[in-house]
Steps between C-alpha positions, in 0.01 A plus 500: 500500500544471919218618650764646797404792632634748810825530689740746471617601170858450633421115522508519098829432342453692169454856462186577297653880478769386224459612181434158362504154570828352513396147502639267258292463141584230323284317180366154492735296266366579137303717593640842474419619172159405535453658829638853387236474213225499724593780658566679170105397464406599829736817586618624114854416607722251638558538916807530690576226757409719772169587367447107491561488843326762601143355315571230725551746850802284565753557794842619452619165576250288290514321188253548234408227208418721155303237241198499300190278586222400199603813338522742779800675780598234742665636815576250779661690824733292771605595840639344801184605703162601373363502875682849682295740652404758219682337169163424337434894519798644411544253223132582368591879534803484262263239272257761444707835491705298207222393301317819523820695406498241197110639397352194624117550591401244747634177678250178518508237744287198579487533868505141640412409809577100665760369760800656299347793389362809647465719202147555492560732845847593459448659167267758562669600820757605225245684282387236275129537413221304289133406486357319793356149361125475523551180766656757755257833433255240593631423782598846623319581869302820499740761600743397193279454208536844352865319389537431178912453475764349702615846604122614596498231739825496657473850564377439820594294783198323530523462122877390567408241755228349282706464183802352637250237649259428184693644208591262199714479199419804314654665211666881568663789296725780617450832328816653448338831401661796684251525820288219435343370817733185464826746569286666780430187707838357402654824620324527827558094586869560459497823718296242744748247493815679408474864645598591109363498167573379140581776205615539168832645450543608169665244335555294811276183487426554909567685810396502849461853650 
């Protein structure tokens, strides 16, 4: 996912309002039995194109990939430009309302961090939490080490500031629990960045008050 973040939301081309993603699903050749399986497996029943699209927080406009990968969903989003100021969150908003509305628990990432990738800051920013490695608690000056997560040390700005400049590749969940601390700090980033928030609409995969 971009890591773009700010703007105006008119800069975004897509309206994350709409009932559901309208971006065209289509199935890996060969693939499409298989990949309806899984989610039999994962979700007790087969889902609808627009559900597929919506796991992956695609655009209106955007093209989504539906496979199966040693065993499991495959989803492989494509879109003229991953870069515009606030696509990462409103594509991450729709991504979570849909897979929450779809019972799942939790998202996992491994949080990279290297010259292409920025993950290990970005994510949290977004809500993502985990376990701080023992290399960085180490590490930690005296007014931080009371922080055991990502979240209890970005929390602050000096806990911001000393993150984005030592942080590493670290592994991160999102709890998709109604009111979990993940949908707080996710919530109060996009108000930050956005002047709006992310809900669940019923049966509507996203929406941006």
């Amino acid at each position: 996912m971009a890591s773009a973040e700010g703007g105006p939301a008119g800069d975004i081309a897509w309206k994350v309002h709409s009932a559901a993603s309208r971006a065209e699903v289509v199935f890996l050749l060969g693939e499409r039995r298989d990949a309806l399986q899984v989610t039999v497996a994962l979700f007790g029943r087969r889902l609808r194109r627009w559900e597929f699209a919506g796991l992956a927080g695609a655009p209106d406009d955007a093209r989504v990939e539906v496979g199966t990968l040693a065993g499991d969903l495959y989803l492989e989003m494509h879109h003229e430009s991953m870069q515009r100021n606030g696509l990462g969150l409103r594509i991450f908003c729709r991504q979570t309302c849909q897979a929450k509305a779809l019972g799942v628990r939790r998202i996992e990432v491994t949080a990279g961090r290297g010259r292409a990738e920025n993950g290990y800051y970005t994510w949290p920013r977004f809500g993502m939490d985990g376990p701080l490695p023992a290399t960085v608690t180490e590490m930690l000056p005296p007014g931080l080490r009371s922080a055991r997560s990502v979240l209890d040390l970005i929390q602050s700005e000096p806990g911001r500031w000393w993150w984005k400049a030592h942080g590493c590749r670290v592994d991160l969940a999102f709890d998709l629990s109604e009111g979990s601390r993940c949908w707080r700090v996710f919530q109060a980033y996009l108000r930050s960045r956005l002047g709006t928030g992310c809900r669940d609409g019923g049966n509507r995969p996203a929406a941006i008050e």
